[in-house]
Backbone bond lengths (Angstrom), bond angles and torsions (degrees), N, CA, C in turn:
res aa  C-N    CA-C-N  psi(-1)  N-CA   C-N-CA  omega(-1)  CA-C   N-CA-C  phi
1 X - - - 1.448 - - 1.533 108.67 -
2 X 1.263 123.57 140.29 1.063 139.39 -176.25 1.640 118.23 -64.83
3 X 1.213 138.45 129.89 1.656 131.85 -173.82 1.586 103.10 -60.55
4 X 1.263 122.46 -14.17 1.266 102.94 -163.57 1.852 111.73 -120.68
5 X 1.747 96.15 21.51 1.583 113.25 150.99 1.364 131.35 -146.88
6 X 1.800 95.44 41.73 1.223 139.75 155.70 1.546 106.26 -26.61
7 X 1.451 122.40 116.57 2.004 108.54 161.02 1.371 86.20 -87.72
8 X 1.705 75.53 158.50 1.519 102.33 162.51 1.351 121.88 -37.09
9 X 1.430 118.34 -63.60 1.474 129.47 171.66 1.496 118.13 -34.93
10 X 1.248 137.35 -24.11 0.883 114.99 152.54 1.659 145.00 -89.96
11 X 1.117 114.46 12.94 1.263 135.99 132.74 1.255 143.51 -61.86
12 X 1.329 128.54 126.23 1.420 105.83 -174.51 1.887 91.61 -131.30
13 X 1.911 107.59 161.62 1.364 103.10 174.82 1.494 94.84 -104.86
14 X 1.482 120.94 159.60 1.048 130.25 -167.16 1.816 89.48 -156.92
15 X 2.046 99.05 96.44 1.439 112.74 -162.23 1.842 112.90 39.26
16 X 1.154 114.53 -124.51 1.951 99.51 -176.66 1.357 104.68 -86.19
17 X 1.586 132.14 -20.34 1.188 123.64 159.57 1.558 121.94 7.45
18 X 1.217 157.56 -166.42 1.167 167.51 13.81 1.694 113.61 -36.71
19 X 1.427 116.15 107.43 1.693 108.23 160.11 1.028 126.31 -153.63
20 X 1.170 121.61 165.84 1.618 124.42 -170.01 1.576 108.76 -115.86
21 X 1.080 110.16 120.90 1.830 117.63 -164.38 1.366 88.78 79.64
22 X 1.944 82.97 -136.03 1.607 122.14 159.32 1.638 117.51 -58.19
23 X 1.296 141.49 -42.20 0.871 156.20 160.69 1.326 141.90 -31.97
24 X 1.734 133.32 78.86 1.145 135.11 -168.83 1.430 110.69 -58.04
25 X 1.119 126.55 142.53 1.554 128.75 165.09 1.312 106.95 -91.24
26 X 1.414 101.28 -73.45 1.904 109.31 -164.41 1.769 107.16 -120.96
27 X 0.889 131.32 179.92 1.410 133.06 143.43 1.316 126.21 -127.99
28 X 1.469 126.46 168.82 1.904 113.16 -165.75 1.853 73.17 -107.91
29 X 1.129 95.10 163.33 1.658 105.12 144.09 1.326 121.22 -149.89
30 X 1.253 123.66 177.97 1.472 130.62 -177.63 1.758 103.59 -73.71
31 X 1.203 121.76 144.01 1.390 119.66 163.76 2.060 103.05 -81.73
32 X 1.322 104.02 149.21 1.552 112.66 -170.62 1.612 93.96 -75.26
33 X 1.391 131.67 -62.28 1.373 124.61 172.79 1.789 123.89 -41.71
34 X 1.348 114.81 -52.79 1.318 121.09 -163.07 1.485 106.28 -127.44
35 X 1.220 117.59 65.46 1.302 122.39 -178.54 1.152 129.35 -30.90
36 X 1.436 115.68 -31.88 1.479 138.04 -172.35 1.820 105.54 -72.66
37 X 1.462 113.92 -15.36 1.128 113.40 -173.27 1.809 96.75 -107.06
38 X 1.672 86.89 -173.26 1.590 97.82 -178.31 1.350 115.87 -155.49
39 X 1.664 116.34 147.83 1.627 100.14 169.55 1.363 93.27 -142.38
40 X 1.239 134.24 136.51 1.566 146.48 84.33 1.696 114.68 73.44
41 X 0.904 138.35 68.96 1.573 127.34 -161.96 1.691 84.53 -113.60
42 X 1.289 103.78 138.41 1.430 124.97 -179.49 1.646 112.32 -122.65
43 X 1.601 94.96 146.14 1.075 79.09 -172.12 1.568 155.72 -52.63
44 X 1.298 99.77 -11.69 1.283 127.40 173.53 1.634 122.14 -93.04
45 X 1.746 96.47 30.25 1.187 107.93 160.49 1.470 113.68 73.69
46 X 1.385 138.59 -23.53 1.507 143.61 121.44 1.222 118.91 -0.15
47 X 1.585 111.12 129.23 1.686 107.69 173.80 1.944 96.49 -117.94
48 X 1.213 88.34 164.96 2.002 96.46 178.73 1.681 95.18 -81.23
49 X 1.380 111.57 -147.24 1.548 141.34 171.22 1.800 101.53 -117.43
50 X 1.543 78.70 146.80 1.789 93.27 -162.25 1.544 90.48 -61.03
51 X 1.595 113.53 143.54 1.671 117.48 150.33 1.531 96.12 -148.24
52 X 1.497 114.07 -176.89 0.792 141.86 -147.45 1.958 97.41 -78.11
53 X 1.409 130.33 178.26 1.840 119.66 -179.99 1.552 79.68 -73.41
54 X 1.452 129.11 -71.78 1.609 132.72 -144.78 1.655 107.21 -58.69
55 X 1.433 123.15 -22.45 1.373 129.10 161.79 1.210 123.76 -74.39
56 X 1.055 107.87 -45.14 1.718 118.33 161.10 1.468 129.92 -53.86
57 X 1.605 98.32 -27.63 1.689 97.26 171.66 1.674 122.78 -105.60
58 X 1.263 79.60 -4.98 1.564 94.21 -179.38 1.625 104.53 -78.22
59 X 1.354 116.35 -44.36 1.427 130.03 169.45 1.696 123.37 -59.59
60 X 1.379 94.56 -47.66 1.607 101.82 164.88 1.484 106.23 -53.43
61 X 0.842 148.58 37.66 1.629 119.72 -174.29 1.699 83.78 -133.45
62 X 1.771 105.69 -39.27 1.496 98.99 -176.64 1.238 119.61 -83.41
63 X 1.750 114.48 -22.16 1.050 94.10 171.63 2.252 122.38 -93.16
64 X 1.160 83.89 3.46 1.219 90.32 162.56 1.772 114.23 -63.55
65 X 1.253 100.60 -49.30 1.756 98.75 173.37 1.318 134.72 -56.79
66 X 1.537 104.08 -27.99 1.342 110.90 -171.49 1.446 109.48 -88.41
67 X 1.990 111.26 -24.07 1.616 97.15 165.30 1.501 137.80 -86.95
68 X 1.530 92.10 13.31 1.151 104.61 -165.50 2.144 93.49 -95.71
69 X 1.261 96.06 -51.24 1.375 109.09 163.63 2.025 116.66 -36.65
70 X 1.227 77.29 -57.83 1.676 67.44 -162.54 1.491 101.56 -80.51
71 X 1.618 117.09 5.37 1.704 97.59 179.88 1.730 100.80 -85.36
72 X 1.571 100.61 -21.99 1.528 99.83 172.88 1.338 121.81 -87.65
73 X 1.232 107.03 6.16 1.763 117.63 166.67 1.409 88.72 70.96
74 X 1.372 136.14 75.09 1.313 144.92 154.69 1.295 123.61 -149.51
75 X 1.430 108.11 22.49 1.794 113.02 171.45 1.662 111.35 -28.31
76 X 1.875 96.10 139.24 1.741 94.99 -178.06 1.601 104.80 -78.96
77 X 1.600 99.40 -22.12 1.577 84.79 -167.81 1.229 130.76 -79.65
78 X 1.734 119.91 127.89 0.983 121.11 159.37 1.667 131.15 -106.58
79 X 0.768 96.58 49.23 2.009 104.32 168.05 1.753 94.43 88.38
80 X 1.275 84.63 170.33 2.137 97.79 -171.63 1.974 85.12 -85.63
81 X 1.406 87.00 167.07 1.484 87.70 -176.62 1.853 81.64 -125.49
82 X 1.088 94.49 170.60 2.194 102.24 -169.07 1.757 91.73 -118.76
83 X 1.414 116.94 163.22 1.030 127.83 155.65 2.211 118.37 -108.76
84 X 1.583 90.21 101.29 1.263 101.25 -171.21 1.768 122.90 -105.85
């Protein structure tokens, strides 16, 4: 199966973790101002935009797919499509 139609289920969180196996994808963290919130730290040291933990994990899951995708060089995206 392809990384980038990944279920959820095969992911698991392990505390803010996101990973697959052994394998961390992402982590959540606390924002320093609003603790109550969270963003997204990638591996490449990148943070998202603050949202809420339940937005944040809901989001992790896709973007968990897509880095998993493009490390296997199989990104889903192919461009917006228009209604013409």
């Amino acid at each position: 199966m392809d990384a980038a139609r990944l279920p959820r289920s095969a992911f698991t969180w392990r505390g803010r973790d996101l990973c697959q196996g052994n394998r961390k994808i992402l982590t959540l963290v606390p924002d320093e101002a609003f603790p109550h919130m969270f963003r997204i730290r990638y591996p490449n040291g990148w943070t998202s935009t603050l949202a809420n933990l339940a937005r944040c994990k809901d989001a992790g899951y896709a973007h968990a797919r897509l880095l998993l995708a493009e490390s296997a060089a199989e990104a889903p995206y192919r461009g917006e499509r228009t209604n013409t």
